[in-house]
Short mmCIF file of the C-alpha atoms (twelve columns), coordinates in Angstrom:
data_MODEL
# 
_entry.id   MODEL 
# 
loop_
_atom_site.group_PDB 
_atom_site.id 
_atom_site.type_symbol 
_atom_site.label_atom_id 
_atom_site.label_alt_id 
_atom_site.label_comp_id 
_atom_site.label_asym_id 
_atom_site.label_seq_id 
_atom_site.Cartn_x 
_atom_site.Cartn_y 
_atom_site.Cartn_z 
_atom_site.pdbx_PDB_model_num 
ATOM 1   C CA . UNK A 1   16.500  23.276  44.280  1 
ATOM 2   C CA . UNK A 2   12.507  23.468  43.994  1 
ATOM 3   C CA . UNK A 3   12.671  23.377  40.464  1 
ATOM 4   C CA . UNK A 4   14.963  20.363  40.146  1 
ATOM 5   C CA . UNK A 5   12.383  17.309  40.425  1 
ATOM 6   C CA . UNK A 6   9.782   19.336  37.513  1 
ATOM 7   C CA . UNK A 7   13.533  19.381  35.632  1 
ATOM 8   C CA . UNK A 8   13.974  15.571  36.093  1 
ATOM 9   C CA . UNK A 9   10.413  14.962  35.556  1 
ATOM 10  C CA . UNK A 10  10.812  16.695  32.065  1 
ATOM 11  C CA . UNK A 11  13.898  15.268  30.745  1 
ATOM 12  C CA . UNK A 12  12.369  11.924  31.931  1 
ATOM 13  C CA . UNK A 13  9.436   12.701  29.781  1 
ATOM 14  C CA . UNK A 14  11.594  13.562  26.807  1 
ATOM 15  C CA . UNK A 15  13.467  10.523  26.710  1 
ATOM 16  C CA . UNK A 16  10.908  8.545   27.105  1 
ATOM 17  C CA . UNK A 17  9.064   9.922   24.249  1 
ATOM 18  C CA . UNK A 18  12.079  10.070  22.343  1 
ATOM 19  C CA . UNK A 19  12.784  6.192   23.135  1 
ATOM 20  C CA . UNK A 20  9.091   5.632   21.923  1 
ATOM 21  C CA . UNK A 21  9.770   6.794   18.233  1 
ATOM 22  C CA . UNK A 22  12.176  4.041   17.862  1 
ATOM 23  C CA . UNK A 23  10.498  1.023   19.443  1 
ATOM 24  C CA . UNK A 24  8.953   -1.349  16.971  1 
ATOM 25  C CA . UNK A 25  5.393   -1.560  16.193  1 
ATOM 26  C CA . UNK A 26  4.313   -4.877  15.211  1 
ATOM 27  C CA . UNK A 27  1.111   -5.216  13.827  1 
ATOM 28  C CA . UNK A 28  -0.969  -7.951  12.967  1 
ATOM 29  C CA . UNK A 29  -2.349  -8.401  9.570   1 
ATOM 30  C CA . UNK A 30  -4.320  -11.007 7.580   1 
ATOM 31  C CA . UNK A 31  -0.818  -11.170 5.237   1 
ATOM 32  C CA . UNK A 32  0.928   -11.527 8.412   1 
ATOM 33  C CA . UNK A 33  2.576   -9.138  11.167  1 
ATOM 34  C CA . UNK A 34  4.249   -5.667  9.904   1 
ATOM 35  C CA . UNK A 35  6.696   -4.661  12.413  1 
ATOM 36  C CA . UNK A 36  8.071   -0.484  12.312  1 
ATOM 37  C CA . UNK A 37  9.501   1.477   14.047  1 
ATOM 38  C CA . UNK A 38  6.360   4.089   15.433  1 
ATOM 39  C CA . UNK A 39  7.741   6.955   13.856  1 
ATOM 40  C CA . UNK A 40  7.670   5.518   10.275  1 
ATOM 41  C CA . UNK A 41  3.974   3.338   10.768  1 
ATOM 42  C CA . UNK A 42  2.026   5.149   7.660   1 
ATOM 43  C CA . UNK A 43  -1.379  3.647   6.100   1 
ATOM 44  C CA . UNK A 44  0.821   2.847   2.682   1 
ATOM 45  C CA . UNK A 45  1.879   -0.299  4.457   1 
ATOM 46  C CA . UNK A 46  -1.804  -1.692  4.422   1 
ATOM 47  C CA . UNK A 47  -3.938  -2.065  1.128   1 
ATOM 48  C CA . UNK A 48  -5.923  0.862   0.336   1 
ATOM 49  C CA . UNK A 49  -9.443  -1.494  0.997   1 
ATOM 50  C CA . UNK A 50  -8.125  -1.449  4.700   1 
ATOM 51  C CA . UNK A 51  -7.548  1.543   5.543   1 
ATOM 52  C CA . UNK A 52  -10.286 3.625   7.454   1 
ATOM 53  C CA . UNK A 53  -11.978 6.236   4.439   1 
ATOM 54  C CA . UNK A 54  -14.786 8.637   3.736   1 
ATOM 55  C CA . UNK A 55  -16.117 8.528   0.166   1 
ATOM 56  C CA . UNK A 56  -17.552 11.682  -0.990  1 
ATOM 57  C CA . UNK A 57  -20.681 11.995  -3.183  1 
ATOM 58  C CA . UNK A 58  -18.744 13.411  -5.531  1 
ATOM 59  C CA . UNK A 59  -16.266 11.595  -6.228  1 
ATOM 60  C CA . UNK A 60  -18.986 8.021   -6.490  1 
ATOM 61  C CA . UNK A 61  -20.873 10.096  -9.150  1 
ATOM 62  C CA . UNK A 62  -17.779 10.212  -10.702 1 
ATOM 63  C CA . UNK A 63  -16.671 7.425   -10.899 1 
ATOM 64  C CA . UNK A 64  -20.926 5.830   -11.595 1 
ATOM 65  C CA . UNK A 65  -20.393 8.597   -14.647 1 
ATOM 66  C CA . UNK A 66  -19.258 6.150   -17.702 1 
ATOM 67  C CA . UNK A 67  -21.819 3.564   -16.450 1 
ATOM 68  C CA . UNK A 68  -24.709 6.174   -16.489 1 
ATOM 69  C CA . UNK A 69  -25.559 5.216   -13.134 1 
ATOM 70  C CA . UNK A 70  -26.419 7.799   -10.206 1 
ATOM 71  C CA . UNK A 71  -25.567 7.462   -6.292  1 
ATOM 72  C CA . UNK A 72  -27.650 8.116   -4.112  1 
ATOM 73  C CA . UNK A 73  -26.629 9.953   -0.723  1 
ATOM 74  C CA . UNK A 74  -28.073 6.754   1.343   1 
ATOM 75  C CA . UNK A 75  -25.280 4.648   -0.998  1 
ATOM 76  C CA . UNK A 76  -22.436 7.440   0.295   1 
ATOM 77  C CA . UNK A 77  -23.403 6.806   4.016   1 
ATOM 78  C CA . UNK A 78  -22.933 3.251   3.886   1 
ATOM 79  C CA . UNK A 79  -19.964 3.135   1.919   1 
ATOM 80  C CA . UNK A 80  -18.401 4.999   4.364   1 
ATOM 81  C CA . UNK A 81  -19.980 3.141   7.852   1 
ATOM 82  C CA . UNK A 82  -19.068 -0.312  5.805   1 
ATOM 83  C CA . UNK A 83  -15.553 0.621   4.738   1 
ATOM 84  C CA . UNK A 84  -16.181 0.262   0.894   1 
ATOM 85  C CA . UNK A 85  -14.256 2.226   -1.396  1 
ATOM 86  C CA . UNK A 86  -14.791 3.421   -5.016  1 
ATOM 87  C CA . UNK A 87  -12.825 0.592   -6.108  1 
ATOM 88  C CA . UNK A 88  -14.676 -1.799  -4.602  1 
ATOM 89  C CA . UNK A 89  -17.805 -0.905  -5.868  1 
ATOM 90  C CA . UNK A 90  -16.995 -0.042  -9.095  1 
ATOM 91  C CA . UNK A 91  -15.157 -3.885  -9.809  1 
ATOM 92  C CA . UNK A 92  -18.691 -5.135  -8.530  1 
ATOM 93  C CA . UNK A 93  -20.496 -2.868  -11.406 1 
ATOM 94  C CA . UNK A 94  -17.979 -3.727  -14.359 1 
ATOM 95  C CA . UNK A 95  -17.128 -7.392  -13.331 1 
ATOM 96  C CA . UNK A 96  -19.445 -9.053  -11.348 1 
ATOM 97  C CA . UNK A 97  -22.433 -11.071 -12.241 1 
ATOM 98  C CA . UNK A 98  -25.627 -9.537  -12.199 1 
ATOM 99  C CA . UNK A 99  -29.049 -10.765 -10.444 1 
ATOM 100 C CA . UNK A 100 -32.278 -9.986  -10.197 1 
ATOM 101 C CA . UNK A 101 -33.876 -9.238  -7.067  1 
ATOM 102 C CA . UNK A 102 -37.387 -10.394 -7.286  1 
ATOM 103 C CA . UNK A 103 -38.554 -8.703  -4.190  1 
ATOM 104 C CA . UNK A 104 -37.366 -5.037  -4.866  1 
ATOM 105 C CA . UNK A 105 -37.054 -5.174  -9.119  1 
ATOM 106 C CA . UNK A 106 -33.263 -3.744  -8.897  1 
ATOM 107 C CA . UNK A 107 -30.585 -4.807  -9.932  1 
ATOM 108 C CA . UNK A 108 -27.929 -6.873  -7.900  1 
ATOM 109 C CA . UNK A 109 -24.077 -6.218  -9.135  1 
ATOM 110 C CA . UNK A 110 -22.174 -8.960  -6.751  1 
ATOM 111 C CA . UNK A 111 -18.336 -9.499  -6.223  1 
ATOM 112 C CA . UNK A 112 -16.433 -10.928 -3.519  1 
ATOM 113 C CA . UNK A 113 -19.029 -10.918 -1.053  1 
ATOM 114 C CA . UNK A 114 -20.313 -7.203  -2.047  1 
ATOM 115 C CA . UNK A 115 -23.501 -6.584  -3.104  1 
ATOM 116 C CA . UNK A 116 -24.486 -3.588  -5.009  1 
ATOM 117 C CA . UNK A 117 -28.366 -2.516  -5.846  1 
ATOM 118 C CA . UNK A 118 -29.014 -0.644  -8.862  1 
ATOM 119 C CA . UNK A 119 -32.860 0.607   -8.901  1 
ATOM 120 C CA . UNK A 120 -33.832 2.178   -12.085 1 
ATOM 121 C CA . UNK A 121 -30.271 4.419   -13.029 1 
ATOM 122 C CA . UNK A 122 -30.006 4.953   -8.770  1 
ATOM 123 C CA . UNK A 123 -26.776 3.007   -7.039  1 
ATOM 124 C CA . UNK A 124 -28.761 2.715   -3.849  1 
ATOM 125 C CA . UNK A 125 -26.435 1.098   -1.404  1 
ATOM 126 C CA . UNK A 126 -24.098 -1.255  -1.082  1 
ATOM 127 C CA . UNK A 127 -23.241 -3.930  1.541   1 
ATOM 128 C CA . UNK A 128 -21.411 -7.347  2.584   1 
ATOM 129 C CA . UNK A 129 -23.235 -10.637 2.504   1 
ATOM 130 C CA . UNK A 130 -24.005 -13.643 1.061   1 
ATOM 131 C CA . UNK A 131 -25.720 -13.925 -2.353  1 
ATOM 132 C CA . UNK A 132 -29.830 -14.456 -1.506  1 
ATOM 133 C CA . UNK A 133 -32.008 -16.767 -2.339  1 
ATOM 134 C CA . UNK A 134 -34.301 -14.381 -3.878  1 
ATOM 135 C CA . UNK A 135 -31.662 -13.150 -6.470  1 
ATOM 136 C CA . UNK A 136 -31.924 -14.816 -10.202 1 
ATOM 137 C CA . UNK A 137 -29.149 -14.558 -12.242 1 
ATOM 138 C CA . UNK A 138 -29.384 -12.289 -15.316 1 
# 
C-alpha cells in the first residue's frame, strides 16, 4: 500500500505528458497565428530568416567567394547576435544599392533595412538600420 500514491503520482504524470503532445500550440506570427499540435511544432513552419541560427566563418567566406570579398570574424559575431543569415547578406551584396560612407571610406551594400560595410575586399559587419545621412549613393 506504501507504494500506491508514487504509482498514482506516476501514471498521473504520464498522462499528463501524454495529453500534452496533443494539445495545440498556437503561435503568433507576423503572417498570422500557426496552431499544432506540440508534438509536430518544427522550425520548417517559420521562414528560414526567423528562425534562431549561427553562421559559421566558413560557410560566409563561402558564400563572399564569387564576389571576391572576405569576412571578417567581427562580421560572423554579429550575424549571429543580429539574426542575419547568409541569405540576407548576400541579396544586400548582389542587389542592393551601394553608398559611400564618407566617414569610414567603405562601402555600404543596403537592402531592406540591412546594411552591409565593405572596407577594402573585408565584409566587416553587418547590421539593421536606417540608411545615414552620411552615405552618398554610388
Amino acid at each position: 500500500m506504501r507504494g500506491f500514491p508514487s504509482l498514482i503520482r506516476g501514471s498521473l504524470l504520464a498522462v499528463l505528458v501524454a495529453i500534452a503532445s496533443f494539445v495545440p500550440l498556437t503561435v503568433s506570427t507576423p503572417l498570422g497565428r500557426v496552431t499544432a499540435p506540440v508534438g509536430s511544432v518544427d522550425a520548417a513552419i517559420l521562414p528560414i530568416d526567423w528562425v534562431a541560427m549561427r553562421v559559421t566563418f566558413s560557410e560566409v567566406d563561402d558564400a563572399l567567394d564569387p564576389f571576391n570579398l572576405n569576412p571578417t570574424q567581427h562580421l560572423i559575431s554579429q550575424m549571429n547576435a543580429r539574426n542575419i543569415s547568409v541569405n540576407q547578406l548576400v541579396s544586400a551584396i548582389q542587389s542592393g544599392p551601394r553608398f559611400f560612407d564618407t566617414k569610414t571610406g567603405g562601402t555600404v551594400y543596403y537592402q531592406n533595412g540591412l546594411a552591409v560595410i565593405r572596407t577594402g575586399n573585408d565584409i566587416a559587419t553587418a547590421y539593421f538600420g536606417p540608411v545615414k545621412s552620411r552615405w552618398q549613393p554610388l
